[in-house]
N, C-alpha and C positions, 0 to 999 in steps of 0.2 A: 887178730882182732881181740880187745879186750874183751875180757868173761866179763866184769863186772857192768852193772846198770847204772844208768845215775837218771833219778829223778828228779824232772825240774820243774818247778812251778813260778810263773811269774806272771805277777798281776798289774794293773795300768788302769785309772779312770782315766778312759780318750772319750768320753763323752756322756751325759746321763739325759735322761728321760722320764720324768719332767724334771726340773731340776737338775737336784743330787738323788732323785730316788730309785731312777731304776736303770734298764740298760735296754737300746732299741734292739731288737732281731736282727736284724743287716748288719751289725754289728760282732753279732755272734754267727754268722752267715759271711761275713767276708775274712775273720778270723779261720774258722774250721777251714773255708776254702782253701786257704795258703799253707794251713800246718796239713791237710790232705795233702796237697804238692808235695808238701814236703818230705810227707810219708811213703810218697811213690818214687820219691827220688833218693830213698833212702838215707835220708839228712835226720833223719829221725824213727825213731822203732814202733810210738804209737802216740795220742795225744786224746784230749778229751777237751774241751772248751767248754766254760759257765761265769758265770757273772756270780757276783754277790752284792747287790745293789748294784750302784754303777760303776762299781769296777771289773771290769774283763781277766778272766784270769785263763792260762794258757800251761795247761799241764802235760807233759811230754816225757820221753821216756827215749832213751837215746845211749849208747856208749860210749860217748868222746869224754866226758867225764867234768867234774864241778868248775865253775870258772870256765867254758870252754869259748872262743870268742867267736866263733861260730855260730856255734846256736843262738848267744847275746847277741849278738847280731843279726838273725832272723828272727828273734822276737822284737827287738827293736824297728826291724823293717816291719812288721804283722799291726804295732800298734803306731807305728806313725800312717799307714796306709787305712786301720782303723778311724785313726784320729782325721784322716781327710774327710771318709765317710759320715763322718759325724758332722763335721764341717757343713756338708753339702746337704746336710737334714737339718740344719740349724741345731744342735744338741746341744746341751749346755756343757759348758767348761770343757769345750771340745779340744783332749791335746792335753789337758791339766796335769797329768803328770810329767808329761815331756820336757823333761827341764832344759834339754839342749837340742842345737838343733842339728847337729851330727853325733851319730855314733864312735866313742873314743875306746875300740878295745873289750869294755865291759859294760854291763847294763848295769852295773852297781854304782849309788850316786846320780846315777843319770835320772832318779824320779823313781820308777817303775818298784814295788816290791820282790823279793825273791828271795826264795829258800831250794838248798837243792842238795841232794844227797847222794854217794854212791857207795854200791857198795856190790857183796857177792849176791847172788838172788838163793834164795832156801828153796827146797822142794816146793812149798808153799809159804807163801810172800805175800800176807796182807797191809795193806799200807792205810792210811786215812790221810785223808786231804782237806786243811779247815781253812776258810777261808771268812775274814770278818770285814765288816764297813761300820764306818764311824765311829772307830776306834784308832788306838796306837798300838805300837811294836808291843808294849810294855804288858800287853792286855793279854798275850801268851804267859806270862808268866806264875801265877796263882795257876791254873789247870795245869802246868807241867810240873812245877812242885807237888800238885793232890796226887798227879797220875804216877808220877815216879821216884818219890820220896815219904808220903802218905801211906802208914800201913790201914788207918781208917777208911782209905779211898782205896786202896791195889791192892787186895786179899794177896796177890802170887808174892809179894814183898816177906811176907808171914810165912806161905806153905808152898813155895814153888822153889825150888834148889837152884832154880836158872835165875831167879830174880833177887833170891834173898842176900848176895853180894852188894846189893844197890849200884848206883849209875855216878857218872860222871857231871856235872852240869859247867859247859862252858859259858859265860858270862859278859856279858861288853858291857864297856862303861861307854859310850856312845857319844856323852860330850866331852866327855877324858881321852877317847880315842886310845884308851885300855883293853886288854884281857885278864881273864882269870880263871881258870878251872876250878872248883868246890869239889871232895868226894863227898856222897851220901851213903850212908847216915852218916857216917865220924863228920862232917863239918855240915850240919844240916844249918845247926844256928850262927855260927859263919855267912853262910849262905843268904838265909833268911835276911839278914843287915842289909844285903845288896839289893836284893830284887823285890825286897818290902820297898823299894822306893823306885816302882818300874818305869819311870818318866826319865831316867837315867840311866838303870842298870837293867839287863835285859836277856835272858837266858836265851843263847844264839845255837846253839846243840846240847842232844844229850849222848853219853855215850855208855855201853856198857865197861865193866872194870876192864872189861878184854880189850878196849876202844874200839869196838863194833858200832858202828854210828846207831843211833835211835832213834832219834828227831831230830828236827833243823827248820830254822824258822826266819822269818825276814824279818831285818832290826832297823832298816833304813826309815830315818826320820825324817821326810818331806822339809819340814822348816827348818831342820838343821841344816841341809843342803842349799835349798833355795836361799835362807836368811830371809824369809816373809811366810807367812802363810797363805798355803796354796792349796790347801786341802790335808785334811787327814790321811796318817799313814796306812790305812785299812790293811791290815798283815796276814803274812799265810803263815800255816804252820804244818809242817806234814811228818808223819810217826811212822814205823814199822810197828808191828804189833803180832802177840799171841808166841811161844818160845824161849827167848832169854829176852824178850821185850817184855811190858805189859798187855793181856789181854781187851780186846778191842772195847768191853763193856767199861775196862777197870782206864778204859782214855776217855770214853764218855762221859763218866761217873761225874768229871770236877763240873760237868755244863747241867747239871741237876738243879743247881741252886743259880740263883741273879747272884752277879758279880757285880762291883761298880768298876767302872772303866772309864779313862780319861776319853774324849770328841765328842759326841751328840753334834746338836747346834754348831755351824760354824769353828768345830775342835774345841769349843771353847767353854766344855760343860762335863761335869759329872754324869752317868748313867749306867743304868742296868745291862750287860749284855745277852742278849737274847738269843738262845737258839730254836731255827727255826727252820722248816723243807725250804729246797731250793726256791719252789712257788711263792715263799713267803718271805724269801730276802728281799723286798721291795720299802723299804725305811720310809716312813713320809710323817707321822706324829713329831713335828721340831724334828724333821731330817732325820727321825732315826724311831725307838730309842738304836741304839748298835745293836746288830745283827751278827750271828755267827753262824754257816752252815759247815756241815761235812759231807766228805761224800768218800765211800771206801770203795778200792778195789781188791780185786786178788792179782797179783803181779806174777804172769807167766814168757818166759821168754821176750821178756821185757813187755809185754802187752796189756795195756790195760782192762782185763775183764771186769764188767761194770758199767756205773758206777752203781753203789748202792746208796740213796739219800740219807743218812743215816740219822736225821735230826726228825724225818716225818715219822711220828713216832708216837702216840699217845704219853708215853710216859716221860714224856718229856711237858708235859701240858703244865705242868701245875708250877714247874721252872719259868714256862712263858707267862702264867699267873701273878706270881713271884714278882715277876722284871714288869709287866703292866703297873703293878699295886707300885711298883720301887720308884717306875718314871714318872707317877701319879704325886709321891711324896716330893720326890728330888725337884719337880715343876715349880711345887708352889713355894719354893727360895728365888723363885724367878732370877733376879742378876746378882745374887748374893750365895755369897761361899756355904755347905761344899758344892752349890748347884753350877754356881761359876768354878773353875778353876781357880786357883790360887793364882798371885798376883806373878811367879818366880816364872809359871806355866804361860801366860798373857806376852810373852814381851814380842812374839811375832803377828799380834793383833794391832789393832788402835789405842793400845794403852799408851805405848812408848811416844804417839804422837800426841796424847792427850797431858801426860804429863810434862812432855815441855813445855808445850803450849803455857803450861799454869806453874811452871817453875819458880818464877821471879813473884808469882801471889802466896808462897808459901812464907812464913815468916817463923824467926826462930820461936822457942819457949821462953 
C-alpha cells in the first residue's frame, strides 16, 4: 500500500437555500451518509463534510493518490444523488454545477471545484482547508503570495532556515491553457505580472525549493467550461502548514484585511471578501458580500482530527468591519465600473446579447 496520503477536497452547488445563500441539512445528511459507506468500505481513510454557502464541499483523505478516477467518481455519484435531494425539496439551482450528465473518468471540467494533494504525512501534519462562495479561482491568489512570498506577512521567510529558501508557485494561464512555475523571491516581480491579473492567471500549487507540495487549489472556471454563466466558481484552497511550510497564524495573516474579489451579485461584481465561522457563511446582502471560511485539522494516519473553525475568532472582527464599510462603498456604483465588472469579465452575461441586439444603431465618428 502506498505510504503516502493524498487530500482531497471537492466542492459542488447541487442546490442552495433560499436562493444562493445557504445549504439545506439533508443535504449535508445524505452527503456524510455515503462518504461514512464509504469509510467503512475502506474506499476512503476519513472525510469531513461542510458547506460554505451553498456550496457542499467533500473533504477526504484516502491513498490512491491525485487524479484518481475512483474516488472522482464517488464524489461525483455523492453530488449528483445530492443534487436529486435538492431536487425533491425544491432548492434552488438544484444540480448547477453538474455540467454533464455522466461521469467521464475525471471530475475536472465537469463543474465541480477541486484541489487535492499528496504527499508523505510528517510526525505532525497540520493542514488548513479554506473554502470561499461568491467568488473566483483567482481570489486565491493575493493571500498565497502574502502567505508565502511576503516577509511582511510570514516572519518564518526572515528567521526560520526551513522557510527562508522560498517556494515554488505553479501558475495556469486558464484561458491560454498554459503553465508556468515562478521561483520566490529571485522572480517575485515575474510573478507578480501574472497573478496581478487573477481573472486569467491563477496560482494552481505551491511548492517547497525541495518540490515538496504546500498548497493546491482549484482553478476550474465554471463559464469557461460551460460557455454561459452558470454560477460562480466558489474555490477551495488547502495548505500544509508549520516546518518547511508556513506557520498556521502566518496562512491566516493575508484574510486580516478586505480583499476585493471578482462575483458578488450574479458573478458579476466587484467585492470585499469576508472571513467568517462556519455559522456565518450564509451570504445573503446582494448574495453575498463573498465569504471565506477555514477550517484546520491535524492529519494523523490519514485521519482527520478536528476540525478547528479557524475564522470564529475575534480578531478577525475588524477584517469583517473592513469588508462591511468596503461592500457599503463598492454598492453605491450600483451598475458602474469597479462595482460592475469590467466589460472583457461580462461576455458570459446578457452583454453579448445586448450588444447585438444594438449593433447595426451604432454609427461610426
Amino acid at each position: 500500500m502506498d505510504s503516502k496520503v493524498t487530500l482531497s477536497v471537492i466542492k459542488a452547488d447541487v442546490g442552495g437555500l433560499v436562493g444562493h445563500s445557504s445549504i439545506h441539512q439533508d443535504l449535508l445528511e445524505e452527503a456524510g451518509n455515503r462518504l461514512d459507506g464509504a469509510k467503512h468500505q475502506e474506499k476512503i481513510i476519513d472525510y469531513h463534510v461542510t458547506a460554505c454557502g451553498d456550496d457542499l464541499a467533500l473533504i477526504m483523505t484516502h491513498r490512491k493518490g491525485a487524479d484518481n478516477k475512483e474516488i472522482h467518481q464517488f464524489a461525483w455519484e455523492v453530488f449528483e444523488a445530492c443534487a436529486e435531494t435538492a431536487k425533491n425539496l425544491g432548492l434552488y439551482g438544484a444540480g448547477q454545477d453538474l455540467l454533464s450528465d455522466a461521469f467521464s473518468g475525471t471530475i475536472r471540467g465537469m463543474g465541480p471545484g477541486l484541489a487535492e494533494m499528496e504527499f508523505e504525512e510528517r510526525e505532525s501534519e497540520p493542514v488548513l482547508v479554506f473554502l470561499a462562495d461568491k467568488t473566483s479561482a483567482g481570489a486565491w491568489n493575493l493571500p498565497l503570495y502574502k502567505a508565502f512570498a511576503d516577509p511582511f506577512n510570514t516572519a518564518g521567510l526572515i528567521i526560520s532556515p526551513s522557510l527562508h529558501d522560498g517556494f515554488k508557485f505553479e501558475v495556469h494561464d486558464v484561458k491560454g491553457h498554459k503553465k508556468i512555475v515562478f521561483d520566490s523571491p529571485e522572480e517575485i516581480y515575474d510573478l507578480l505580472v501574472f497573478i496581478g491579473a487573477p481573472s486569467q492567471y491563477m496560482v494552481k500549487a505551491i511548492y517547497t525549493k525541495k518540490d515538496e507540495i504546500a498548497a493546491a487549489t482549484s482553478t476550474e472556471r465554471l463559464s469557461l467550461t460551460a460557455g454561459k454563466y452558470v454560477g460562480k466558481d466558489d474555490p477551495v484552497y488547502i495548505s500544509r502548514s508549520q516546518g518547511a511550510f508556513p506557520a498556521v497564524g502566518e496562512l491566516l495573516e493575508p484574510f486580516t484585511r478586505a480583499q476585493l474579489v471578482e462575483g458578488w451579485m450574479r458573478g458579476s461584481h466587484t467585492g470585499p471578501l469576508m472571513p467568517v465561522a462556519v455559522r456565518e457563511a450564509n451570504p445573503s446582502r446582494f448574495d453575498g458580500p463573498p465569504r471565506v471560511i477555514c477550517l484546520g485539522f491535524q492529519l494523523t494516519g490519514g485521519h482527520l482530527i478536528g476540525p478547528r473553525d479557524m475564522f470564529d475568532d475575534p480578531s478577525f472582527d475588524l477584517a469583517r468591519q473592513e469588508c462591511n464599510k468596503l461592500a457599503d462603498h463598492m454598492r453605491r456604483h450600483g451598475p458602474f465600473e469597479p462595482h460592475r465588472l469590467p466589460m472583457e469579465e461580462m461576455e458570459y452575461t446578457t452583454m453579448p446579447q445586448v450588444m447585438k441586439r444594438l449593433e447595426q444603431r451604432w454609427k461610426p465618428l
